[in-house]
TITIFI-18820 format. One record per residue (C-alpha): residue in three letters; x, z, y; residue number from 0. Coordinates in Angstrom, 1 decimal, padded with zeros to 4 digits. Layout:
   rest       xx       zz       yy    nr
    ala        X        Z        Y   NUM
...
***
This chain:
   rest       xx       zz       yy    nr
    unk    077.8    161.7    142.8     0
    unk    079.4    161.5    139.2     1
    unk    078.8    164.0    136.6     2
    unk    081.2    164.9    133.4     3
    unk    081.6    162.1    131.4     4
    unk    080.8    164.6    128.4     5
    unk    077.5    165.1    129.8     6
    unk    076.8    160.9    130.8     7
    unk    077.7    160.8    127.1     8
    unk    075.2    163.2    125.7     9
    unk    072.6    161.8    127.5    10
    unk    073.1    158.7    126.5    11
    unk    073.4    159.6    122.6    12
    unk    070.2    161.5    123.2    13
    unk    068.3    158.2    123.9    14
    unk    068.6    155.4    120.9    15
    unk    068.7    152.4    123.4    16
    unk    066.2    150.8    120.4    17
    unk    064.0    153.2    120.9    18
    unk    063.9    153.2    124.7    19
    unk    063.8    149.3    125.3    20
    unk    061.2    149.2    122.7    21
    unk    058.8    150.8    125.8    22
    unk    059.7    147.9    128.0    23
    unk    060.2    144.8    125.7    24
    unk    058.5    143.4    122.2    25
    unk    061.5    144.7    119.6    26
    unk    061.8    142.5    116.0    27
    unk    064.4    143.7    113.6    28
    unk    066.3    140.6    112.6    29
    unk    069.6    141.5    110.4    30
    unk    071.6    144.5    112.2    31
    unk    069.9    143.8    115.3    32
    unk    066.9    143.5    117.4    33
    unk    065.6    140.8    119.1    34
    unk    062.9    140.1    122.1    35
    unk    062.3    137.9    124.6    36
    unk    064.7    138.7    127.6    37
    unk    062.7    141.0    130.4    38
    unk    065.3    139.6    133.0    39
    unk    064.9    135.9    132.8    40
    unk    062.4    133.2    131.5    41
    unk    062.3    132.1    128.3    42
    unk    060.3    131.1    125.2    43
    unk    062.3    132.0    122.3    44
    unk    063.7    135.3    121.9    45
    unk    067.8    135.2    123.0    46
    unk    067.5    139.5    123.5    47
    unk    069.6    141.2    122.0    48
    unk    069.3    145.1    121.0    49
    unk    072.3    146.8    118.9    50
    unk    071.7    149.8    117.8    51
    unk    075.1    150.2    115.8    52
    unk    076.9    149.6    119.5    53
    unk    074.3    150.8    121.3    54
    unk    073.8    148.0    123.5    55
    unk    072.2    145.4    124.7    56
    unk    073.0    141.8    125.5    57
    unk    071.1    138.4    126.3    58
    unk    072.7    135.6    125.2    59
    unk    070.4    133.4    127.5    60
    unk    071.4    134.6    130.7    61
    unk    074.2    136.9    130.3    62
    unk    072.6    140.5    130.8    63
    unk    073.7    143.5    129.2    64
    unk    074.4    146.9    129.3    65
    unk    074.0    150.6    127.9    66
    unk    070.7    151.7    128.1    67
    unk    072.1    153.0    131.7    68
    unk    072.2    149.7    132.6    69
    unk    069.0    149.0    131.0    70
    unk    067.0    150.9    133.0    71
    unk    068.9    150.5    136.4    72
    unk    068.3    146.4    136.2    73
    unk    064.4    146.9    134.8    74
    unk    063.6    149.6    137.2    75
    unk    065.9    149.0    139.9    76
    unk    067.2    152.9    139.8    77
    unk    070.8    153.6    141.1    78
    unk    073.1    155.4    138.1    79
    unk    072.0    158.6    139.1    80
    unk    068.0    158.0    138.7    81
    unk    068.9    156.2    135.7    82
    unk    070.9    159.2    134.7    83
    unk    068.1    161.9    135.5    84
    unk    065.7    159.8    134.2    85
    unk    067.2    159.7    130.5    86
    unk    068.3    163.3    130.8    87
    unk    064.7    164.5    131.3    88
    unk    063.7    162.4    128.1    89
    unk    066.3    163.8    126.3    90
    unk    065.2    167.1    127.5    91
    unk    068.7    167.7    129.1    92
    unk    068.9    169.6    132.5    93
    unk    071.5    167.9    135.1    94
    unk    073.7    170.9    136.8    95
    unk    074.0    170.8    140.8    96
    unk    077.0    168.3    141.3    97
    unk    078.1    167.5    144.9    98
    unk    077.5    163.5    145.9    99
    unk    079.8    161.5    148.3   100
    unk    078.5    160.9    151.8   101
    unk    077.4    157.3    150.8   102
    unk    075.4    158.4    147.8   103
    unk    073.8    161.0    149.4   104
    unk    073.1    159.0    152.6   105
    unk    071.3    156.4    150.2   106
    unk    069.8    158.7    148.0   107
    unk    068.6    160.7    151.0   108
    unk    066.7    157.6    152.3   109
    unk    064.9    156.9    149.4   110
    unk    063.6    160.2    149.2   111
    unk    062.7    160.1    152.8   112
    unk    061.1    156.5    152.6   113
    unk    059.1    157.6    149.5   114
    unk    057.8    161.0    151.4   115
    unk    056.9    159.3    154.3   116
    unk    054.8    156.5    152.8   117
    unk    053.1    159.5    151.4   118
    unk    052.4    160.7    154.7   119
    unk    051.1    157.7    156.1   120
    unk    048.8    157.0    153.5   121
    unk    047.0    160.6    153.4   122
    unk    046.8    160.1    157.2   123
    unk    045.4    156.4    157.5   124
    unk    043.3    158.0    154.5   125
    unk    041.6    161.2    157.0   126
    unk    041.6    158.6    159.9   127
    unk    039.1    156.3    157.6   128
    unk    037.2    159.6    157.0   129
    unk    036.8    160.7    160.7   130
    unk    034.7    159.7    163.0   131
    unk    037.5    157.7    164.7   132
    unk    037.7    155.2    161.9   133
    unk    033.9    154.4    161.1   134
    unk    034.2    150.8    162.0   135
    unk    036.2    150.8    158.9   136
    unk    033.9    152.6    157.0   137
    unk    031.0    150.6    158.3   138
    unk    033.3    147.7    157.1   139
    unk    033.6    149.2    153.6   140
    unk    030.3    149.9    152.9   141
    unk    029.1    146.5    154.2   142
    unk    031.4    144.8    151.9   143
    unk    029.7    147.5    148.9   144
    unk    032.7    149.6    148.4   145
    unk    032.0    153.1    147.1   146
    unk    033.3    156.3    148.0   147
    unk    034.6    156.6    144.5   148
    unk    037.0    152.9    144.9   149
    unk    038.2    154.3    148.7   150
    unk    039.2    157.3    147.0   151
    unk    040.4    155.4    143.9   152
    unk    042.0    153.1    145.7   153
    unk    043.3    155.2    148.9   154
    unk    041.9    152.8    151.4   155
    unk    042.6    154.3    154.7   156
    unk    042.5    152.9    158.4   157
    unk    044.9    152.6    161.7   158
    unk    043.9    153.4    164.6   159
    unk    043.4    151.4    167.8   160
    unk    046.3    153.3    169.4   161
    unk    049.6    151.5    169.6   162
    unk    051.8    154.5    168.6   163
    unk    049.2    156.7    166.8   164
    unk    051.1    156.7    163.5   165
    unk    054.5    156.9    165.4   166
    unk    053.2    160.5    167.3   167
    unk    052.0    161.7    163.5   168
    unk    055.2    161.1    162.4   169
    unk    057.2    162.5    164.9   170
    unk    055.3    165.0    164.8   171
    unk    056.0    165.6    161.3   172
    unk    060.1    165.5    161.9   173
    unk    060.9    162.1    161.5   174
    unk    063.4    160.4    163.7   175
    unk    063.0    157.1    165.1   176
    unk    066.0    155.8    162.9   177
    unk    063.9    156.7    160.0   178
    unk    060.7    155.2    160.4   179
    unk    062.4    152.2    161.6   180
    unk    063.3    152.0    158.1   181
    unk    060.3    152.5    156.7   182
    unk    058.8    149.4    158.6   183
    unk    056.2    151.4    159.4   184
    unk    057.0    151.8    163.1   185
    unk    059.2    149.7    165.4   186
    unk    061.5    151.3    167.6   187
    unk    062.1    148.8    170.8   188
    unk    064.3    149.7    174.1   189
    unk    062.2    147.7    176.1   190
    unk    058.9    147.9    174.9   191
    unk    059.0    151.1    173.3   192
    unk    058.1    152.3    170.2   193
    unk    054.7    151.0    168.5   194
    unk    053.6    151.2    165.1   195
    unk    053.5    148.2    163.0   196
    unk    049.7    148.4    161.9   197
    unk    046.8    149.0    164.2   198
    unk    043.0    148.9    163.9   199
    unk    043.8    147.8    160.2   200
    unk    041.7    148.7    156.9   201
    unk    044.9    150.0    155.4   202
    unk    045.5    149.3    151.4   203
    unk    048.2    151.3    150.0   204
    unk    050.3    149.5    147.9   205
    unk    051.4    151.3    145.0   206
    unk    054.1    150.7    141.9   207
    unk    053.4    151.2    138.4   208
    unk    054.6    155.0    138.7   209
    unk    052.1    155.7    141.7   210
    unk    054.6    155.5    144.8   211
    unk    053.3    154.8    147.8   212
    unk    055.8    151.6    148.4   213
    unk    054.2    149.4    150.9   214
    unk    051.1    148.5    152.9   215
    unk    048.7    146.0    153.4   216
    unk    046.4    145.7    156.6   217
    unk    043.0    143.7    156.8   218
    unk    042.5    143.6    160.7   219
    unk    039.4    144.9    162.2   220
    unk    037.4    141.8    164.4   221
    unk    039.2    138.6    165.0   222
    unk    042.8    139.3    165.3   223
    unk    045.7    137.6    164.0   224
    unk    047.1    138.0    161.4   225
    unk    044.1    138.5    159.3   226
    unk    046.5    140.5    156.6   227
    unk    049.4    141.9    157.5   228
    unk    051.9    144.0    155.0   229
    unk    054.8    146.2    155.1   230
    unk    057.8    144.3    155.2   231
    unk    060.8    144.8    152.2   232
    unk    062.5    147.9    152.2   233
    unk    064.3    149.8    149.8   234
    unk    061.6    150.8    147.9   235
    unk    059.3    147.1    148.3   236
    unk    059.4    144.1    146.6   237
    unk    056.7    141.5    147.4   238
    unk    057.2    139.6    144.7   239
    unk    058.3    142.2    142.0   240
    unk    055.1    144.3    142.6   241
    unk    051.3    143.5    142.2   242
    unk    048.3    145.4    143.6   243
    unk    046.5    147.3    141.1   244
    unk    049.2    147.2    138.3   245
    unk    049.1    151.1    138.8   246
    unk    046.0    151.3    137.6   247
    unk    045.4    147.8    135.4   248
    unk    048.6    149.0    133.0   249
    unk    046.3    151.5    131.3   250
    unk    043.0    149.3    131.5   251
    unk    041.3    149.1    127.5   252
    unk    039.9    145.4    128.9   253
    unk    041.4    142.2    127.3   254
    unk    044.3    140.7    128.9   255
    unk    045.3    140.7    132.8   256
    unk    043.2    139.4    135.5   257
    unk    044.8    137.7    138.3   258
    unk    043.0    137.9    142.1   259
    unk    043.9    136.9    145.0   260
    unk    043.6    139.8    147.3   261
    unk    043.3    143.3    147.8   262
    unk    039.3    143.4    148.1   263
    unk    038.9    141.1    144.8   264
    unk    040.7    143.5    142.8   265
    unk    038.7    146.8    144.0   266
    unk    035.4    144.7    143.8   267
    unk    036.6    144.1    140.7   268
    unk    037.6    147.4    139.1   269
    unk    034.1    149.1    140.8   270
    unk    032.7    146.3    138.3   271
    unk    034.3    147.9    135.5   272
    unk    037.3    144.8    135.2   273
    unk    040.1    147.8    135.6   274
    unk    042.4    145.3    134.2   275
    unk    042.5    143.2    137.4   276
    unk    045.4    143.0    139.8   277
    unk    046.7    140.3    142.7   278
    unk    049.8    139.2    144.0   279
    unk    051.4    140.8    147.7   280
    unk    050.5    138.3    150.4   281
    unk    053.0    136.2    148.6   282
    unk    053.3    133.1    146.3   283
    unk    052.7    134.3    142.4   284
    unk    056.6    134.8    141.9   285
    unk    058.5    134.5    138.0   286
    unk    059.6    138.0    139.0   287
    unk    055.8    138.9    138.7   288
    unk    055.3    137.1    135.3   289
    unk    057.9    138.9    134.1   290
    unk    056.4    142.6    135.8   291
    unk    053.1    141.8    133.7   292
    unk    054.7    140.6    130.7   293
    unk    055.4    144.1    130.0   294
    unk    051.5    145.0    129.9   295
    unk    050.0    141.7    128.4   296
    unk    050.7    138.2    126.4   297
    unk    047.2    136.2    128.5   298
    unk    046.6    136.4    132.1   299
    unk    042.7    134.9    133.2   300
    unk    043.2    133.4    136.8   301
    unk    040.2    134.5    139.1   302
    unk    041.2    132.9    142.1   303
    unk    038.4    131.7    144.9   304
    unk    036.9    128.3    144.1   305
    unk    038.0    126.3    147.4   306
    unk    041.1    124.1    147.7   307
    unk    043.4    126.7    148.3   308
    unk    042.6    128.5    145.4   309
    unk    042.8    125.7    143.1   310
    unk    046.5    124.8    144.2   311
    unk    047.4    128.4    144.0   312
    unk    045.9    128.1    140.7   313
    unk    047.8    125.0    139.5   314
    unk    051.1    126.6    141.2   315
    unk    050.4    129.5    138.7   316
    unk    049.9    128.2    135.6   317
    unk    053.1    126.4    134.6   318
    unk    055.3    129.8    136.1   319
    unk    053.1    131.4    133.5   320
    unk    053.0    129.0    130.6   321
    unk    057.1    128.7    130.6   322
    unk    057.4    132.5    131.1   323
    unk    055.9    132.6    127.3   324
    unk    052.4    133.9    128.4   325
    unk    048.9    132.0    127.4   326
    unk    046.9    131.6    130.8   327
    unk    042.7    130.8    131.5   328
    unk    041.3    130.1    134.9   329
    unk    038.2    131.5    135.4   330
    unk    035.6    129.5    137.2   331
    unk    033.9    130.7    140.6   332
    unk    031.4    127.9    141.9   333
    unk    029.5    127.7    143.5   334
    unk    030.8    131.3    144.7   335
    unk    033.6    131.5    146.9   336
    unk    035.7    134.9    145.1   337
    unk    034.5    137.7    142.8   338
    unk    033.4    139.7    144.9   339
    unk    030.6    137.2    145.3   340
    unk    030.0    136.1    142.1   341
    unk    029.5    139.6    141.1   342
    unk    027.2    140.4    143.6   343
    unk    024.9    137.3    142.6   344
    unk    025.2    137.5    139.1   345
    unk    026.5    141.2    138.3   346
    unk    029.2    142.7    135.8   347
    unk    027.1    140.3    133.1   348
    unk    027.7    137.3    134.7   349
    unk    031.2    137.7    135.6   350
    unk    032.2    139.0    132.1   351
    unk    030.4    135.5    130.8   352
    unk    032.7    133.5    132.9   353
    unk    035.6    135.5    131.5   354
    unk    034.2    134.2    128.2   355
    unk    033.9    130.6    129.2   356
    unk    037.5    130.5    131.0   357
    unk    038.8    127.5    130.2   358
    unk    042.8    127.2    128.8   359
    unk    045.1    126.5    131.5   360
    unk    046.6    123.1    130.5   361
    unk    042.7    121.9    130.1   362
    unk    041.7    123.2    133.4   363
    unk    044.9    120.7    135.0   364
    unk    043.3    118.0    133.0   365
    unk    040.0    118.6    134.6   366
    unk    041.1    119.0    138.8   367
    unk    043.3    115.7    137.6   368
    unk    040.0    113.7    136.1   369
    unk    038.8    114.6    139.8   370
    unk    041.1    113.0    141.7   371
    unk    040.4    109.4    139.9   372
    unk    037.2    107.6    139.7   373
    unk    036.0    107.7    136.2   374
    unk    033.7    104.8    136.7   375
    unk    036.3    102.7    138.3   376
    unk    038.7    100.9    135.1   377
    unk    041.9    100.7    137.0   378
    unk    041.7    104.0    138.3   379
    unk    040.2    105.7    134.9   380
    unk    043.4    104.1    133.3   381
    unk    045.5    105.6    135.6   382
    unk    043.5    109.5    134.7   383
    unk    044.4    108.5    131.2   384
    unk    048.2    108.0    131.4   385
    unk    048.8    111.0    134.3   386
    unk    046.7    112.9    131.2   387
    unk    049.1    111.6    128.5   388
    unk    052.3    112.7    130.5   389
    unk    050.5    116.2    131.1   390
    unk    050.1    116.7    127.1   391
    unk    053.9    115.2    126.3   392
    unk    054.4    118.3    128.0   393
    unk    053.1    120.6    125.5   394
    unk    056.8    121.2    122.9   395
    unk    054.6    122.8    120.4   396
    unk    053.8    120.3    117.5   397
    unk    050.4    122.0    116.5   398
    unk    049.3    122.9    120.2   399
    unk    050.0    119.8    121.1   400
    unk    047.8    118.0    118.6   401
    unk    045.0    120.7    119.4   402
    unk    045.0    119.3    123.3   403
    unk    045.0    115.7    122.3   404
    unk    042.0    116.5    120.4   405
    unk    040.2    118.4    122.5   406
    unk    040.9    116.0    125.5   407
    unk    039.9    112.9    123.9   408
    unk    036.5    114.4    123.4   409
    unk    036.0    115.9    126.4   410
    unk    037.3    113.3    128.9   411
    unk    035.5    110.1    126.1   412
    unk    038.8    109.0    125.3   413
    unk    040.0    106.8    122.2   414
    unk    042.2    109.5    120.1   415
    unk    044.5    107.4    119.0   416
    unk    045.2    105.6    122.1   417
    unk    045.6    108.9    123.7   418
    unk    048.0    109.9    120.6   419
    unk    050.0    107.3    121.3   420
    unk    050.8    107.2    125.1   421
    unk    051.1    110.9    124.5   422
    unk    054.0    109.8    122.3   423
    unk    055.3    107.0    124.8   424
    unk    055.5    109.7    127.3   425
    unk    056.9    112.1    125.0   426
    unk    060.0    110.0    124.3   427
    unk    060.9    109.9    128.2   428
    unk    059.9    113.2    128.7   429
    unk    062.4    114.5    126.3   430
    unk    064.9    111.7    127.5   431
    unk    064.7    112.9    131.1   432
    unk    065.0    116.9    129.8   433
    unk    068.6    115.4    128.3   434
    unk    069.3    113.5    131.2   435
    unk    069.1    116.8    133.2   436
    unk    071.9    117.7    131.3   437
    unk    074.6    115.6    132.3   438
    unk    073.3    115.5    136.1   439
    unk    076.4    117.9    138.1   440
    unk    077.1    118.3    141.5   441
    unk    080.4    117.7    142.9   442
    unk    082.7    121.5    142.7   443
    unk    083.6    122.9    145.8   444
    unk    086.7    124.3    146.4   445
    unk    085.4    127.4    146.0   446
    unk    084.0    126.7    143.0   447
    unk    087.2    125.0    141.7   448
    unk    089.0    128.0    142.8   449
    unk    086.6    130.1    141.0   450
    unk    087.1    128.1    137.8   451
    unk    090.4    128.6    137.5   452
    unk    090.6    132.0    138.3   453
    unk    088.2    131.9    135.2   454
    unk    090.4    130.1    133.1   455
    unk    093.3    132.5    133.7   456
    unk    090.8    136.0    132.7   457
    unk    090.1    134.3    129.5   458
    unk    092.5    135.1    126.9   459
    unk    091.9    138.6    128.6   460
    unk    088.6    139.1    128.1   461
    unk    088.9    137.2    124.6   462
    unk    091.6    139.1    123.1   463
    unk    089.3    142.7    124.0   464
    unk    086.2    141.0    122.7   465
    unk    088.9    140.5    119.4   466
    unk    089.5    143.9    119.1   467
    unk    086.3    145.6    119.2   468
    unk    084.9    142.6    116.8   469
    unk    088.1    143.3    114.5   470
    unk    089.8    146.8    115.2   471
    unk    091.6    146.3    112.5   472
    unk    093.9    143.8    114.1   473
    unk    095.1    146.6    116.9   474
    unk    098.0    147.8    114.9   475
    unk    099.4    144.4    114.6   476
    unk    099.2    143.3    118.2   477
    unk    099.6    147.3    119.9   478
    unk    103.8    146.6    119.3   479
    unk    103.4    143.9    121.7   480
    unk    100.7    144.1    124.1   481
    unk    099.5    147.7    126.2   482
    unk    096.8    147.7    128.9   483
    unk    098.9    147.7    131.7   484
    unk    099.2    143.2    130.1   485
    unk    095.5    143.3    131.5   486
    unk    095.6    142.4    135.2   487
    unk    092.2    141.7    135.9   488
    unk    091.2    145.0    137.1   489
    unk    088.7    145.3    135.4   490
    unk    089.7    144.1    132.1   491
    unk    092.7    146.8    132.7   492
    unk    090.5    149.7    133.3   493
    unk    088.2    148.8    129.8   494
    unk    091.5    148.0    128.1   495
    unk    092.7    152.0    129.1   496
    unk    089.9    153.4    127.2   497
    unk    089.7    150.8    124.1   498
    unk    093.4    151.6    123.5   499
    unk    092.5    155.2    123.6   500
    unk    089.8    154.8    121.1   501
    unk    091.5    152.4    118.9   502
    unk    094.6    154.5    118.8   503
    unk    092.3    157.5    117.9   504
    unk    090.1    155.2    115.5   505
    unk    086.8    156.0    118.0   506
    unk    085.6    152.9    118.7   507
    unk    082.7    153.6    120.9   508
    unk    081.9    150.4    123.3   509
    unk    078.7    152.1    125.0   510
    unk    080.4    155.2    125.9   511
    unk    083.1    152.7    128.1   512
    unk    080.2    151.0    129.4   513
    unk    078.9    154.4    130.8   514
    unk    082.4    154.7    132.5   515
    unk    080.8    151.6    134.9   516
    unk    078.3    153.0    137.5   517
    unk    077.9    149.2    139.2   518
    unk    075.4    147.2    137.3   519
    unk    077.2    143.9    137.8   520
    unk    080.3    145.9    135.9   521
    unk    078.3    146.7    132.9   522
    unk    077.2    143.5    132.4   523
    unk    080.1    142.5    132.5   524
    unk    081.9    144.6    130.4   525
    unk    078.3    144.1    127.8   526
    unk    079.3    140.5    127.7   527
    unk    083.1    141.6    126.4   528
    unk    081.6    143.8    124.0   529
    unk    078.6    141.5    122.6   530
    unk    080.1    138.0    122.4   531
    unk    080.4    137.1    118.9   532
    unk    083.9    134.7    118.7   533
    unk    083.9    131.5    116.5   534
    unk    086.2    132.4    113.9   535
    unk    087.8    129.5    111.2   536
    unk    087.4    130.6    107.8   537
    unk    091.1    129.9    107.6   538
    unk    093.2    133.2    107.7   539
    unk    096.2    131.1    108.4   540
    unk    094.4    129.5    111.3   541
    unk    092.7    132.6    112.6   542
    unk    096.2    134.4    112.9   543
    unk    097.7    130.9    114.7   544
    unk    094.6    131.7    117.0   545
    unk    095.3    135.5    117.6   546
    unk    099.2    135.1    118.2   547
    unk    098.1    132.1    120.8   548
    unk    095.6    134.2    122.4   549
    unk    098.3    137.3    122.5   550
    unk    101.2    134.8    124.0   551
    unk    099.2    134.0    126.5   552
    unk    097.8    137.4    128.1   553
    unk    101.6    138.7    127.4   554
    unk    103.6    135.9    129.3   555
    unk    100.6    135.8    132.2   556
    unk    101.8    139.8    132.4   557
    unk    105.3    138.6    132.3   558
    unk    105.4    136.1    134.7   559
    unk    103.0    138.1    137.4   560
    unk    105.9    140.8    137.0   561
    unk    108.9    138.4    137.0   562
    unk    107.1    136.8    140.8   563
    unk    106.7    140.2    142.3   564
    unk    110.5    141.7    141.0   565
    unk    113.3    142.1    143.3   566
    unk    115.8    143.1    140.8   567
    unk    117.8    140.8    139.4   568
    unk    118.7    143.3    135.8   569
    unk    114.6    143.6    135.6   570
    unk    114.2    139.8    135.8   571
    unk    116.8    139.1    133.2   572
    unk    114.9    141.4    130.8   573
    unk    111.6    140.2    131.2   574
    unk    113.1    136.6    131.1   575
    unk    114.5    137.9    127.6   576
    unk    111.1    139.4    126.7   577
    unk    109.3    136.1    127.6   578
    unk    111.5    133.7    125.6   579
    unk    110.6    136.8    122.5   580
    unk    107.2    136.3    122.8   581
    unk    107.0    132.8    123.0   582
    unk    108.3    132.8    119.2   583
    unk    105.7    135.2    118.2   584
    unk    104.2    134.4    115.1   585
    unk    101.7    137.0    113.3   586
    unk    100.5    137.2    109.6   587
    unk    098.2    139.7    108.3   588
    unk    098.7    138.9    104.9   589
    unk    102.2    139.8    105.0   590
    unk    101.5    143.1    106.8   591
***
């Protein structure tokens, strides 16, 4: 499907990418631009990049960028055309009927499908779990103390015993096989048939922050295996870019995030009034996730269940959160096993009290390491001490770093100042061995060498258009020499057609070109081109030297490709002449 590029334009003018990012990501003004900590990558200082003058975006961390097209295509993981429709009912502007290709609507179709299908599923597992065929799950429920108002909250539904129960509904409904083979909800088998992938399950419908039905997540009935099961990745789910709950916790008044372990902690949870809880997919906490609650809160309280397991999945946690830029507490549980226990012994009071008391993160590493060593034994106290004083060396902030060495030192009875200075010890080889990193490479395959100088070759390219939209000015002085067809890269050629066009027409308009790119990896791409700030010398003299080489080169790379490929000899001689030209190029802008 592709609409006027008129219209892509007016939608996109309609929507100040500033103002729309600003909904996603923490926006500072900092001299023309805007600046936030990048929503596509980890870091601690802020390497975003928001133009509103270009109307663009860009991190210089990792390389992303875009149009706020792009923007919302990489955040929300839309194709152009949801992107497109989504910005156009911002704007207030309605899309005309356009006619797609087979492939877009083939995939568009499918999600559609998917999407209306998982709502089918979950309003029948939801009347199963409300007739009489499902009350061993509702007995379940109501044993465990879940209210009619959390199953209805929450959507909580149930499978039947039935191998193909679900399959029959949805047949019934119109669906072909091919289709809910898709939707993992059903497997389609020659030999054994077709069966549905959850059975005699309390079924938890997983939704996304916009209240799609996405996935599923099954807590078996008895003593089957596996005790959970969910919905396998489709087009639609992402274990580890989604949480359970987030639908709901996003628009929670409490303080900060709370991070569960499973599907009943959370709903035990919110019927507690603690609407701000959530937990991860049957997966390990993912960066992907950090990033996904990032966008709600800057501390996340760990509620995890106080055995073994829970601990390590605790201490897995804490440094993907510390290094993603967000503070982090673990809340303690003993002697209760989750929250749903605690809060049955001690009530909403007792819980929010622990919330209170959660200790800091990097303190509650410092106490699971002072169990593991025996504190009475010298040797191994010693040892507690210096695993503790490479733990703090870890801290890069000056004044937080102080505050733990402090706070440690009293709490574990440890001289300050000998702490202090093994902290610094460890410091010195903990910076050492970040630096060291540096310089550690492995060997380049040929691939990769390959690669490289294909690299090599696109760069006075991709320089000479990043040039040009810095410094439009220089286009008259270089326009007599090179045209677009010198870019070979294709596309570099394609993004040199339209910045020609708008130089020549004195329009420079980068994020309408951008718009021209419907592939996400294009945009970036062409967002680097278009955001890359060049290292001038303050030297005019010098900077022209620079230019004319970077012109030579993306001329006679044209030349030569042509002279490789020509057969006739009167064509060769002339490019030979116009190569032995441009090799005596010499520009000066002050004499122009």
């Amino acid at each position: 499907m592709r609409y006027e590029e008129d219209l892509i334009e007016e939608i996109r003018e309609k929507n100040d990418i500033v103002d729309v990012i600003s909904g996603y990501v923490s926006l500072k003004k900092k001299g023309s631009s805007w600046f936030g900590l990048c929503p596509f990558h980890n870091e601690k200082s802020p390497s975003f990049s928001v133009s509103r003058d270009k109307q663009m975006y860009y991190c210089f961390g990792c390389g992303q960028g875009g149009n706020v097209y792009t923007f919302l295509m990489e955040y929300n993981r839309l194709s152009f055309v949801e992107a497109l429709s989504e910005l156009a009912s911002r704007a207030g502007v309605e899309l005309p009927e356009t006619t797609q290709s087979p492939e877009e609507k083939k995939q568009a179709d499918a999600r559609v499908i998917l999407k209306e299908m998982n709502k089918q599923a979950a309003v029948y597992y939801h009347y199963l779990l409300k007739s009489s065929r499902g009350k061993k799950a509702m007995d379940y429920l109501q044993n465990r103390g879940i209210s009619q108002e959390m199953i209805q909250r929450f959507g909580l539904g149930y499978s039947d015993i039935y191998r193909d129960d679900l399959y029959q509904f949805l047949k019934s409904k119109g669906y072909t096989d091919y289709q809910m083979k898709e939707s993992s909800l059903v497997t389609i088998d020659s030999v054994r048939g077709s069966y549905d992938k959850f059975m005699n399950r309390v079924m938890f419908p997983i939704m996304d922050v916009n209240q799609r039905v996405i996935g599923f997540g099954g807590r078996v009935m008895g003593d089957g295996e596996p005790k959970y099961l969910n919905s396998r990745e489709t087009v639609l789910f992402d274990k580890g870019r989604n949480l359970y709950g987030l639908n709901y916790a996003k628009r929670s008044r409490n303080q900060g995030i709370i991070l569960c372990e499973g599907y009943m902690d959370v709903i035990s949870l919110h019927q507690a009034g603690f609407t701000n809880a959530v937990a991860p997919l049957g997966t390990a906490f993912t960066p992907n996730q950090v990033l996904l609650l990032k966008r709600y809160t800057d501390e996340v309280i760990l509620s995890f269940d106080s055995d073994g397991a829970g601990v390590r999945a605790a201490l897995r946690a804490l440094p993907i959160l510390r290094e993603n830029g967000l503070r982090a507490r673990v809340l303690s549980m003993k002697p209760f096993k989750d929250p749903d226990e605690l809060i049955k012994a001690e009530g909403q009071e007792g819980y929010q009290k622990r919330l209170n008391e959660a200790e800091p993160g990097r303190m509650f590493e410092l106490l699971v390491m002072a169990g593991e060593y025996n504190q009475q034994d010298p040797d191994s106290r010693t040892e507690f001490v210096h695993a503790a004083a490479k733990n703090l060396a870890g801290i890069g902030d000056a004044v937080e770093r102080e505050a733990y060495i402090t706070s440690a030192a009293n709490r574990f009875m440890i001289n300050r100042k000998d702490l202090e200075d093994l902290v610094s010890r460890y410091g010195v080889g903990y910076e050492y061995e970040k630096a060291s990193l540096q310089y550690k490479k492995e060997p380049e395959t040929k691939e990769k060498q390959q690669e490289k100088k294909e690299n090599q070759k696109q760069q006075p390219q991709r320089v000479l258009l990043t040039w040009l939209v810095e410094e439009p000015e220089i286009y008259p002085l270089l326009r007599a020499y090179i045209g677009p067809d010198d870019f070979l890269t294709p596309l570099y050629h394609s993004v040199a057609l339209m910045l020609f066009e708008q130089l020549e027409k004195n329009e420079l308009n980068p994020a309408r070109i951008t718009s021209h790119f419907t592939e996400a990896e294009d945009q970036r791409e062409v967002a680097a081109i278009f955001n890359t700030h060049l290292q001038y010398d303050p030297s005019v003299e010098k900077r022209d030297k620079a230019l004319c080489d970077v012109i030579k080169k993306v001329k006679l790379q044209s030349i030569e490709e042509e002279m490789i490929h020509t057969t006739d000899i009167v064509r060769w001689q002339e490019l030979l002449s116009q190569k032995n030209k441009i090799q005596k190029l010499k520009i000066n802008r002050q004499n122009n």
